[in-house]
Biotite code that builds the C-alpha atoms (Angstrom):
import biotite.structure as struc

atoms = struc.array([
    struc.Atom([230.174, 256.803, 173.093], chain_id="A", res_id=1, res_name="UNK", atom_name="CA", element="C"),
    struc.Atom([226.900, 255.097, 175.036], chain_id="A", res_id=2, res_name="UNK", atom_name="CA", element="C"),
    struc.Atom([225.219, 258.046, 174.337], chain_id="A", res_id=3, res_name="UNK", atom_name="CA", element="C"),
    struc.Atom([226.076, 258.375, 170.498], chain_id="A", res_id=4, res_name="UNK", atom_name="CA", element="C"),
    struc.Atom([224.889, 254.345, 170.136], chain_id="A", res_id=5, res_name="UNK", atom_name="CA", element="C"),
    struc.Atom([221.768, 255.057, 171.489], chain_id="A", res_id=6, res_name="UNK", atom_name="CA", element="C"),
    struc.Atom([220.942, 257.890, 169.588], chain_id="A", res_id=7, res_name="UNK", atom_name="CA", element="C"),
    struc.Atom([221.787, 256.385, 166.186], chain_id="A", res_id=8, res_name="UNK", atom_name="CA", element="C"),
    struc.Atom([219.476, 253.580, 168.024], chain_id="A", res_id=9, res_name="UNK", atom_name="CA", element="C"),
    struc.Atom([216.430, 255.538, 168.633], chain_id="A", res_id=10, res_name="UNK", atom_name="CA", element="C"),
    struc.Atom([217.193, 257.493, 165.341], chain_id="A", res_id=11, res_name="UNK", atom_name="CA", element="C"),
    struc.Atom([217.533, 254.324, 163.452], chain_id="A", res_id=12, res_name="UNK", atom_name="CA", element="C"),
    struc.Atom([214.322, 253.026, 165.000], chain_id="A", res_id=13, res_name="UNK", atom_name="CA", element="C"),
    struc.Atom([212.300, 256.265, 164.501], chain_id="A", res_id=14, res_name="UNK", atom_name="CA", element="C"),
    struc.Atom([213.041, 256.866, 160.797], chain_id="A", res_id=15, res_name="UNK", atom_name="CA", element="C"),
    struc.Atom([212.089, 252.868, 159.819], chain_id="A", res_id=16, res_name="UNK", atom_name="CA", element="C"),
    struc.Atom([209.162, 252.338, 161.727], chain_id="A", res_id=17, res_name="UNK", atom_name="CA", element="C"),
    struc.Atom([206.064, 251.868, 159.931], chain_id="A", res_id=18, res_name="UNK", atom_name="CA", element="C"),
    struc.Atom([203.121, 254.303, 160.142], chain_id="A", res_id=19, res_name="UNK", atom_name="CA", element="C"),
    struc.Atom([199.600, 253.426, 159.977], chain_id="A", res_id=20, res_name="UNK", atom_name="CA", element="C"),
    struc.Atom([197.825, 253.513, 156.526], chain_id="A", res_id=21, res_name="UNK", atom_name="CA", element="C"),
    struc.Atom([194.325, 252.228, 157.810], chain_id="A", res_id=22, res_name="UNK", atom_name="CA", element="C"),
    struc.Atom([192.726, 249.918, 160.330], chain_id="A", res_id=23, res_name="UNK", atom_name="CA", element="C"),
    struc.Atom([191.657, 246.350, 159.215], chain_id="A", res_id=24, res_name="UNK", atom_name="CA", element="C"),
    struc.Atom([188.754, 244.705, 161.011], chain_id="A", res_id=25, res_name="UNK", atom_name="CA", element="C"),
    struc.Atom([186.880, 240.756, 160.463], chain_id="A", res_id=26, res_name="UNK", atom_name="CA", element="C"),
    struc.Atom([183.730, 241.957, 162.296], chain_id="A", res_id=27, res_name="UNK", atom_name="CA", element="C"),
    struc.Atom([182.267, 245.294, 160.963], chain_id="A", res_id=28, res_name="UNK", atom_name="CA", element="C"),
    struc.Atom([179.233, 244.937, 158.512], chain_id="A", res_id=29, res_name="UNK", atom_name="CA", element="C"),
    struc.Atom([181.108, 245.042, 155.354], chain_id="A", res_id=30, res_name="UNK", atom_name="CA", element="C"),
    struc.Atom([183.335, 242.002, 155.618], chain_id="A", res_id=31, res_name="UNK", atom_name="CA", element="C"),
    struc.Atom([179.938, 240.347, 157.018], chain_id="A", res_id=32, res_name="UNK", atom_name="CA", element="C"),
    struc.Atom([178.434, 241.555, 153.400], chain_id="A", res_id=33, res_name="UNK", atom_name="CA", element="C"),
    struc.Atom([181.580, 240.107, 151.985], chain_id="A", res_id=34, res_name="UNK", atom_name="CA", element="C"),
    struc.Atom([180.761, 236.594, 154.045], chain_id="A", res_id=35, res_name="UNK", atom_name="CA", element="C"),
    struc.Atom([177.021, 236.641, 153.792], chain_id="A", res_id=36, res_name="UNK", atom_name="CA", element="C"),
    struc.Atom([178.082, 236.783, 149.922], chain_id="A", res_id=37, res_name="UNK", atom_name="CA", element="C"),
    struc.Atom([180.490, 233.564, 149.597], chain_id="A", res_id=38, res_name="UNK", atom_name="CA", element="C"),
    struc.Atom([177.442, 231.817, 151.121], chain_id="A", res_id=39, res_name="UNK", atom_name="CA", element="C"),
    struc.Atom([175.431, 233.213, 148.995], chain_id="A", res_id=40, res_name="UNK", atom_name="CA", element="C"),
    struc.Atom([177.682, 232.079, 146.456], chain_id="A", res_id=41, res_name="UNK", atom_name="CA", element="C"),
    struc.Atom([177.290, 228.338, 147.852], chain_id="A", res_id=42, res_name="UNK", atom_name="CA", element="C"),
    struc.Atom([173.768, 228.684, 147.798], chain_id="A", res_id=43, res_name="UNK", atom_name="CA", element="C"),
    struc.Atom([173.009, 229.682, 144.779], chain_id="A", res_id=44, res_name="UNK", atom_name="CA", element="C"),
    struc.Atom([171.451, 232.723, 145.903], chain_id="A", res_id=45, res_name="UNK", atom_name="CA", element="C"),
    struc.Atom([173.389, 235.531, 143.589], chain_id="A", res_id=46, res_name="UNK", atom_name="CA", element="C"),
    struc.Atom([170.216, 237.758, 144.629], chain_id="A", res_id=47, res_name="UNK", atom_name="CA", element="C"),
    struc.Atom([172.385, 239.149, 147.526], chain_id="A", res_id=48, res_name="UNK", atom_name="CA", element="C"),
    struc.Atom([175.466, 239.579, 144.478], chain_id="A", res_id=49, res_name="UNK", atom_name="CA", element="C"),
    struc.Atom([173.161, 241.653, 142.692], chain_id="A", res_id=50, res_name="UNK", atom_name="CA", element="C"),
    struc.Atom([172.349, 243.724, 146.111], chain_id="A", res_id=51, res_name="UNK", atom_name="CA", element="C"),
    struc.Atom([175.568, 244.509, 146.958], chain_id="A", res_id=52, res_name="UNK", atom_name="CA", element="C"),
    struc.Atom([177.633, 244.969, 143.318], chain_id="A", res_id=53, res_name="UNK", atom_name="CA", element="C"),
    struc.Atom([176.988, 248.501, 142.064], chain_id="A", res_id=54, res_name="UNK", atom_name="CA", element="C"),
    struc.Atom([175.796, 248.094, 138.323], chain_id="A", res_id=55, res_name="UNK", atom_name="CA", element="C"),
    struc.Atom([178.047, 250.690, 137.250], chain_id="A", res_id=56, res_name="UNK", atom_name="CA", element="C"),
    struc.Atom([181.011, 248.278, 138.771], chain_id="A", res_id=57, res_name="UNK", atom_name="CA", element="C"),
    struc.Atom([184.405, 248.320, 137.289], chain_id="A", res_id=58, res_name="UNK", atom_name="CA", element="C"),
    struc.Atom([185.098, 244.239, 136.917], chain_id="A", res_id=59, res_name="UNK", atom_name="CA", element="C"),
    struc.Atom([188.100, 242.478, 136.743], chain_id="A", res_id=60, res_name="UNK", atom_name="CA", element="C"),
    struc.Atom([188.377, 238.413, 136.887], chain_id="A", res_id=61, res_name="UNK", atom_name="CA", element="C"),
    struc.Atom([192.492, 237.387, 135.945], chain_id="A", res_id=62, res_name="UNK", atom_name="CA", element="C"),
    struc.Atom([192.902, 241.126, 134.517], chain_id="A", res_id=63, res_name="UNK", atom_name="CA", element="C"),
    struc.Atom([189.645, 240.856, 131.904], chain_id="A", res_id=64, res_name="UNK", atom_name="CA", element="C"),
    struc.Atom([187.229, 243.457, 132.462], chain_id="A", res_id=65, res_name="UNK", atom_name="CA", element="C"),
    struc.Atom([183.639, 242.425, 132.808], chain_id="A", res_id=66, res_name="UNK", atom_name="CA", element="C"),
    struc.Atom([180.308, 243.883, 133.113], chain_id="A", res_id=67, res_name="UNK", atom_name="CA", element="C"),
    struc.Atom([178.101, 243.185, 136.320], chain_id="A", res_id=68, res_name="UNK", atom_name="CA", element="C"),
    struc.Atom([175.802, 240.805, 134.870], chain_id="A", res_id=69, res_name="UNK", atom_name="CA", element="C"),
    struc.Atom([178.662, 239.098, 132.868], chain_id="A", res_id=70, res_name="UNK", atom_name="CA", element="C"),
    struc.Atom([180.336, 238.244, 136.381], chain_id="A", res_id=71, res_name="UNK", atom_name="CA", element="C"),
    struc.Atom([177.432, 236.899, 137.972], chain_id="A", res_id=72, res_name="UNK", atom_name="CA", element="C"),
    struc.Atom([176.507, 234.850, 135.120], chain_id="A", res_id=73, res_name="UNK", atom_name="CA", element="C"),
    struc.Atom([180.313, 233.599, 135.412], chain_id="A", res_id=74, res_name="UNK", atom_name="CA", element="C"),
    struc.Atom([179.793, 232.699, 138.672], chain_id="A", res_id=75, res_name="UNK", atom_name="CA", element="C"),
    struc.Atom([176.534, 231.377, 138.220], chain_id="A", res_id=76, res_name="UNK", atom_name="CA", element="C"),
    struc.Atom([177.418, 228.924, 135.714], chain_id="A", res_id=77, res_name="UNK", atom_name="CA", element="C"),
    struc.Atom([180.028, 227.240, 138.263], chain_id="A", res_id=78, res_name="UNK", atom_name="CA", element="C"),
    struc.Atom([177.065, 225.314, 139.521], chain_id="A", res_id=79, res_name="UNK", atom_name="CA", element="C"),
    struc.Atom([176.086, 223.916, 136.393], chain_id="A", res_id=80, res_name="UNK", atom_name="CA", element="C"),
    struc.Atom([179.528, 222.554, 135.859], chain_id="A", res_id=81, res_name="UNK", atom_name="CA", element="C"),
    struc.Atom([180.202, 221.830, 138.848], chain_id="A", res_id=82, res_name="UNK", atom_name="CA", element="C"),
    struc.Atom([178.679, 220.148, 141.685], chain_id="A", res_id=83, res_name="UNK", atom_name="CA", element="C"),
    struc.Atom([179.867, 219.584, 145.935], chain_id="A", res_id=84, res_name="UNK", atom_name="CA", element="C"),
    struc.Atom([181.248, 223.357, 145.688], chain_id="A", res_id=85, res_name="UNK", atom_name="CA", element="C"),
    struc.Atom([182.520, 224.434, 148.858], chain_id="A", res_id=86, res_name="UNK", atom_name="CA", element="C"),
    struc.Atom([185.383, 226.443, 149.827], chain_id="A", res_id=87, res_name="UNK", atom_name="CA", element="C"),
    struc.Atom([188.258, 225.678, 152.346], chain_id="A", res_id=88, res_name="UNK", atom_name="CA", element="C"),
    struc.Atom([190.168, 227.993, 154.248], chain_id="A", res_id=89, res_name="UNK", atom_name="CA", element="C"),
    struc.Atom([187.505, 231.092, 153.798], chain_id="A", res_id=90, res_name="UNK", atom_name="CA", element="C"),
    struc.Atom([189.293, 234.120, 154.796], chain_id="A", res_id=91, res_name="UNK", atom_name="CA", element="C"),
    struc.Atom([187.801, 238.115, 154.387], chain_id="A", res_id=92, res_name="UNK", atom_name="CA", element="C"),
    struc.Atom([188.873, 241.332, 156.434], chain_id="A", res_id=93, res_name="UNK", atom_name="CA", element="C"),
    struc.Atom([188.461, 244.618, 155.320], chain_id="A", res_id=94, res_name="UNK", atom_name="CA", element="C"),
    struc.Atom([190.868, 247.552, 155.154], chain_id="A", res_id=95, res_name="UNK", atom_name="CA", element="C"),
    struc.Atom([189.399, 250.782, 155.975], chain_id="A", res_id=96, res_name="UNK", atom_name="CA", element="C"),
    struc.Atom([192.551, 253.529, 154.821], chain_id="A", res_id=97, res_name="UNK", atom_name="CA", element="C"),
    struc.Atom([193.649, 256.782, 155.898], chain_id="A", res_id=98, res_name="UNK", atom_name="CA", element="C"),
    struc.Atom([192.464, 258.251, 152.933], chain_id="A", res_id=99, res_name="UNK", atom_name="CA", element="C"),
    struc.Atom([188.943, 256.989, 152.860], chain_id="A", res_id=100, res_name="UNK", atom_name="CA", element="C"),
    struc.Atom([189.355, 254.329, 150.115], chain_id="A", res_id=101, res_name="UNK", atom_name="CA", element="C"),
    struc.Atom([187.278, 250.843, 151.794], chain_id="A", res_id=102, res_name="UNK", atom_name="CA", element="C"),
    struc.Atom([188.831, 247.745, 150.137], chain_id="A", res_id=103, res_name="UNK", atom_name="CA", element="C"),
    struc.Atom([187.380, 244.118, 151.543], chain_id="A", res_id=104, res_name="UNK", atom_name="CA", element="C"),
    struc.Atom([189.342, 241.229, 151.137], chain_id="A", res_id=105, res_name="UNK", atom_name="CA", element="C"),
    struc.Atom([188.703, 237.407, 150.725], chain_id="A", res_id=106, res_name="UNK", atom_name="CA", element="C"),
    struc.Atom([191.510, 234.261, 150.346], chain_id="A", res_id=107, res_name="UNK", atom_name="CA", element="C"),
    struc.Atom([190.115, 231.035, 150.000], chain_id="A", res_id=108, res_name="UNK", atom_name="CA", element="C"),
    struc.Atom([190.470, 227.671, 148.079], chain_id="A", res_id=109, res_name="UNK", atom_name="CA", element="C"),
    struc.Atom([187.374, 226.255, 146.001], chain_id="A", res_id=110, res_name="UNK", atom_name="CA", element="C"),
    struc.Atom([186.568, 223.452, 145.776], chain_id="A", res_id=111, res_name="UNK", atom_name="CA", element="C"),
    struc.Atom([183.881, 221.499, 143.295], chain_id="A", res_id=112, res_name="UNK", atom_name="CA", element="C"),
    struc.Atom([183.833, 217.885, 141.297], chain_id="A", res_id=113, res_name="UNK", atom_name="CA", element="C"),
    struc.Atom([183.262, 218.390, 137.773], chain_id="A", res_id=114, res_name="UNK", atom_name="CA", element="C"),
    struc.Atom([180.676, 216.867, 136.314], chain_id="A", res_id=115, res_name="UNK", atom_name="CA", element="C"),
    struc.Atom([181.788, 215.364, 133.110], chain_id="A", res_id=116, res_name="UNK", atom_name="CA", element="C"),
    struc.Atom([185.246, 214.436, 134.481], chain_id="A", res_id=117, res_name="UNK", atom_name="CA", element="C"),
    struc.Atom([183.762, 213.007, 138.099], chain_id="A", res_id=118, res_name="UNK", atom_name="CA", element="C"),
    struc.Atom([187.354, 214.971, 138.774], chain_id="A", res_id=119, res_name="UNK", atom_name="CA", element="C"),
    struc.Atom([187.545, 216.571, 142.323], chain_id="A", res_id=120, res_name="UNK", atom_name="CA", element="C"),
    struc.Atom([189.088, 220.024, 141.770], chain_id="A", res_id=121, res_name="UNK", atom_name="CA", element="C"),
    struc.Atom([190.461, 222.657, 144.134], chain_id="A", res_id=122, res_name="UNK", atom_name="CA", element="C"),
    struc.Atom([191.404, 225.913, 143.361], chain_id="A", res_id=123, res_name="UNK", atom_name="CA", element="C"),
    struc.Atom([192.930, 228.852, 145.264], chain_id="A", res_id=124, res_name="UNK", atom_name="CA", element="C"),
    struc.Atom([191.349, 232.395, 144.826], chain_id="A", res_id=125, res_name="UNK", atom_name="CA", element="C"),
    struc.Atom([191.415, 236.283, 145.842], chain_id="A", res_id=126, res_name="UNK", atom_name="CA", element="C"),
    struc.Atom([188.953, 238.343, 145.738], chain_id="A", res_id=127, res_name="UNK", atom_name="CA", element="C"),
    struc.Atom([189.316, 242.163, 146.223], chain_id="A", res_id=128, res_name="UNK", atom_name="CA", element="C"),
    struc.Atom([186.341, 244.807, 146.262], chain_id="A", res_id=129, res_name="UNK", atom_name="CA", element="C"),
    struc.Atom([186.171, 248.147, 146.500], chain_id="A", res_id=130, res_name="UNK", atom_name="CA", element="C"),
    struc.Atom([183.008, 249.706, 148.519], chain_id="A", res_id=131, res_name="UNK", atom_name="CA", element="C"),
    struc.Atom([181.938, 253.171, 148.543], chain_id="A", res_id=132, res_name="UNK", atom_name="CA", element="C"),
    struc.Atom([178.696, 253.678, 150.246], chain_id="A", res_id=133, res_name="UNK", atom_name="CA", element="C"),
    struc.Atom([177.873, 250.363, 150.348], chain_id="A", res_id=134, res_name="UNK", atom_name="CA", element="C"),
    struc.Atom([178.352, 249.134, 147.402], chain_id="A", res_id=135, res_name="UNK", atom_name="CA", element="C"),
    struc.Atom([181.080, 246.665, 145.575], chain_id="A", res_id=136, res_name="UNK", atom_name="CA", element="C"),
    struc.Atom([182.109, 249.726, 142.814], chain_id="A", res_id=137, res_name="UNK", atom_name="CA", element="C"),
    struc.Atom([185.415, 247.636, 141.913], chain_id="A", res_id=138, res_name="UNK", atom_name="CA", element="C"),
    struc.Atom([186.179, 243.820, 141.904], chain_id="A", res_id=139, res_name="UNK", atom_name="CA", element="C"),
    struc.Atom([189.450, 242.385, 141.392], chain_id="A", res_id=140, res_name="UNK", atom_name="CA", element="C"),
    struc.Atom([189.294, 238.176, 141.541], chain_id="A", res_id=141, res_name="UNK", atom_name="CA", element="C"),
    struc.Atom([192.318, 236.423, 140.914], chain_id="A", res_id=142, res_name="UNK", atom_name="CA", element="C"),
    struc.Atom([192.383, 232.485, 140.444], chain_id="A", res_id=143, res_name="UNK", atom_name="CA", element="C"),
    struc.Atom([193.715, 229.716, 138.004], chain_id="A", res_id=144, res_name="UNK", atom_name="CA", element="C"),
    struc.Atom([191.171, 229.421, 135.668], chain_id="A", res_id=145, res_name="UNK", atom_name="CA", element="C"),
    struc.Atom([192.711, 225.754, 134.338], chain_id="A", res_id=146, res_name="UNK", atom_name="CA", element="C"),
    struc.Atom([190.231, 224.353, 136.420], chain_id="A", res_id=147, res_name="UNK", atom_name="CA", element="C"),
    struc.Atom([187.250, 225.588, 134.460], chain_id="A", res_id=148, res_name="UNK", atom_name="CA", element="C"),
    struc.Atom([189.232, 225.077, 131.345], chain_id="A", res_id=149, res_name="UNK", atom_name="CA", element="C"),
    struc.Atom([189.290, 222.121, 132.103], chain_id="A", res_id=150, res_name="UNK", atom_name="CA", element="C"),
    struc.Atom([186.297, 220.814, 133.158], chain_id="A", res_id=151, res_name="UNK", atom_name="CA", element="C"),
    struc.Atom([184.665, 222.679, 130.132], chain_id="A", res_id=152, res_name="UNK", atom_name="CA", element="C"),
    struc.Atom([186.941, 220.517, 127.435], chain_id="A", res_id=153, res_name="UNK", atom_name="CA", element="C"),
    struc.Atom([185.553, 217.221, 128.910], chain_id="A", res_id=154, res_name="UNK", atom_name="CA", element="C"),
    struc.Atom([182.086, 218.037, 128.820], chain_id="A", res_id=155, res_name="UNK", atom_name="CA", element="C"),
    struc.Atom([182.487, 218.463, 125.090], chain_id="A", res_id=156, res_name="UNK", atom_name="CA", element="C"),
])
């Protein structure tokens, strides 16, 4: 009876165990691109954006598809309505998968006071790209966009 318990043990075991889609790593040269372009974003440098993004880029901020330059522009105009952007909690790996797909991403919470309202927003975000030699082809970015909204109706 040991025997059989042990089996259906190592059975049990074997059939749910989880294999290994991919490897995920903080310190290869992508997730650095990734890094070296939320400080970019900071900065106001979108010079390294426009490096990195291919233009042929399939663009997706809260599920509505965007060109390249429409994105950066986006981005870009944070700073104008904006100011004291920073992030907290900056977080980017990237998954390199079995199958050769390269997928970086980045969790953080913006930050920035707006300048009509004086308000101090913060606002959480994900931001997923796809690379293929060494370029962003796909970007998925995810955040609450009540914040801009927001700050956009009170400058009016």
């Amino acid at each position: 009876m040991k025997k059989i318990i042990i089996l259906f043990v190592t059975i049990s075991f074997g059939v749910n165990a989880q294999k290994s889609i991919g490897t995920i790593k903080t310190d290869d040269e992508i997730t650095k691109k990734v890094i070296e372009g939320n400080d970019a974003y900071l900065s106001k440098n979108f010079k390294v954006w426009d490096e990195n993004i291919s233009d042929k880029a399939l663009i997706y901020v809260n599920n509505t598809m965007m060109d390249k330059n429409s994105y950066i522009e986006g981005f870009k105009s944070h700073h104008s309505i904006f100011n004291n952007i920073g992030f907290l909690n900056s977080y980017s790996h990237t998954n390199y998968f079995k199958n050769g797909n390269i997928w970086s991403n980045t969790y953080l919470t913006w930050i920035g006071t707006g300048n009509a309202s004086g308000l101090r927003y913060t606002n959480r975000g994900v931001f997923n790209q796809k690379w293929e030699n060494g370029k962003v082809i796909e970007i998925r970015a995810y955040f609450d966009s009540a914040t801009l909204k927001a700050e956009l109706m009170a400058a009016q």
